[in-house]
C-alpha positions in Angstrom: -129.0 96.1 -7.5 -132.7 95.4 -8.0 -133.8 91.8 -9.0 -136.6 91.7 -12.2 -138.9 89.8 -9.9 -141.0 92.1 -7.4 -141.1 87.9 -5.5 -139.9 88.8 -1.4 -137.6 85.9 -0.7 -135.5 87.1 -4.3 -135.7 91.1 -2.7 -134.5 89.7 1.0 -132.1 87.5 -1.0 -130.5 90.1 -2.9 -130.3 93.1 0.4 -128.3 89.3 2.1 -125.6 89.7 -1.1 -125.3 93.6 -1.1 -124.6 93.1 2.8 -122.3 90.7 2.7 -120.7 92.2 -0.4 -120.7 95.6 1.5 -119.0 93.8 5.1 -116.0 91.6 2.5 -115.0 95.4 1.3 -114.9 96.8 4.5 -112.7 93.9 5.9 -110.8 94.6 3.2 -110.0 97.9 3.0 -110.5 99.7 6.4 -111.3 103.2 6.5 -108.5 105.7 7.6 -109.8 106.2 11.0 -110.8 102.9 12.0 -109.3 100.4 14.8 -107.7 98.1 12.3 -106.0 101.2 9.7 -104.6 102.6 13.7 -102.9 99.0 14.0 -101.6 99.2 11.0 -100.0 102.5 10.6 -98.8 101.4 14.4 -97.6 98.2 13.1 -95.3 100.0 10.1 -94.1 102.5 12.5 -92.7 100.0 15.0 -91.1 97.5 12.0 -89.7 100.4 10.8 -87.8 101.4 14.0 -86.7 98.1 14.9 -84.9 97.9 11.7 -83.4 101.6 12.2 -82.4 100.7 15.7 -79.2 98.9 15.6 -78.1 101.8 13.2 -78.9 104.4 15.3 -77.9 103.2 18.9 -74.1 103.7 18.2 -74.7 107.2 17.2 -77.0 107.7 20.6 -74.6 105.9 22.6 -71.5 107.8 21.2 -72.8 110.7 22.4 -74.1 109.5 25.5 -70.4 108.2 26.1 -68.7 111.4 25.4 -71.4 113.3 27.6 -70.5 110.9 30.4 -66.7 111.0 29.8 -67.0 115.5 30.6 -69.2 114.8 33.2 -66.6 112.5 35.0 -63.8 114.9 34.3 -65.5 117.8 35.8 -66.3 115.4 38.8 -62.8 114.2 39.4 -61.4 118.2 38.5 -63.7 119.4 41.4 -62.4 116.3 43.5 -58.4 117.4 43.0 -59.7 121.5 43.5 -60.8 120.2 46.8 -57.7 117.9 47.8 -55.4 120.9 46.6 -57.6 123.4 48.9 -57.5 121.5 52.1 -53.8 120.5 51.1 -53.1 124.6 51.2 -55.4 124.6 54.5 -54.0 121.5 56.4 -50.1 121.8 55.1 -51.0 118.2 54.1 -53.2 115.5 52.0 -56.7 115.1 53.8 -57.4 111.4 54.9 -60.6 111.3 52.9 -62.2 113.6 50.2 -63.1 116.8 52.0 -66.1 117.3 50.0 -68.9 114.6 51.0 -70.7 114.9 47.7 -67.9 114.0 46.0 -66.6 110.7 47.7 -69.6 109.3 47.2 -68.7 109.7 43.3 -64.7 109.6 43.0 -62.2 107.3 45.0 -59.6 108.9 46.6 -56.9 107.3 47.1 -53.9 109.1 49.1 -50.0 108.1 49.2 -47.8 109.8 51.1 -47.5 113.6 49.4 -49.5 112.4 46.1 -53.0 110.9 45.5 -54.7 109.0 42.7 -58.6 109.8 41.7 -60.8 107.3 40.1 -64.8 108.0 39.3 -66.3 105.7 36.7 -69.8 105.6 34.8 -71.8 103.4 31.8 -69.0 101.7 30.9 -66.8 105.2 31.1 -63.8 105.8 33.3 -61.5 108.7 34.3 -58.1 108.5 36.4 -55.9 111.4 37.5 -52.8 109.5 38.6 -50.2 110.5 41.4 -48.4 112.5 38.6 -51.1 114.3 37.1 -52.0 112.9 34.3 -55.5 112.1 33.4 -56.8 108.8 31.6 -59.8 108.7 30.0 -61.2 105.2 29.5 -64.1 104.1 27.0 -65.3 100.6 27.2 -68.8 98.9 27.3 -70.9 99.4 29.2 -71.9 97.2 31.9 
């Protein structure tokens, strides 16, 4: 924008406005690249999964639980292959867990001619009792 009059302090007045008019619309809207439009695509990004969150962290940790719960029933199946082996070696129960990897993850517990194996993890649980039968337990996690 031009002013009619060729007078300096109306031309240095005017280039002031077109300046400041210029900086307002750049505060305004910021261009797609810039500092301020990052922040606020980051901003959108993170509102939007903290309101997806609590919907989605059952499904996650459904799925974590039920990978857990196989995991410990491998475990405790490799704990009785290994109680059953030495049992067939020894002609009797071992005292303690003969595999060392293992009792550091599954609780033996020996009764006379039966045993009872425990191994627990995030809140999930699996028991072979002294007649064989395995419990698998679900609950929250600690």
């Amino acid at each position: 924008m031009k002013p009619a009059s060729n007078d300096l302090n109306s031309l240095i007045g005017a280039a002031e406005a077109e300046v400041d008019k210029a900086q307002a619309q750049a505060r305004v809207r910021p261009t797609p690249g810039s500092a301020r439009a990052r922040y606020g695509r980051w901003v959108v990004i993170v509102a939007g999964l903290a309101i997806a969150a609590p919907q989605l962290a059952p499904l996650l940790q459904g799925h974590h639980r039920g990978q857990t719960a196989e995991d410990l029933d491998t475990i405790v199946e490799l704990a009785r292959q290994s109680i059953e082996g030495a049992r067939q070696d020894q002609g009797r129960l071992p005292d303690a867990l003969p595999n060392a990897a293992l009792a550091g993850l599954v609780a033996y517990s020996p009764a006379g001619n039966s045993y009872q194996l425990f191994a627990a993890s995030g809140g999930v649980s699996v028991t072979l009792a002294p007649d064989g039968k395995k419990t698998v337990t679900q609950g929250s996690a600690p």
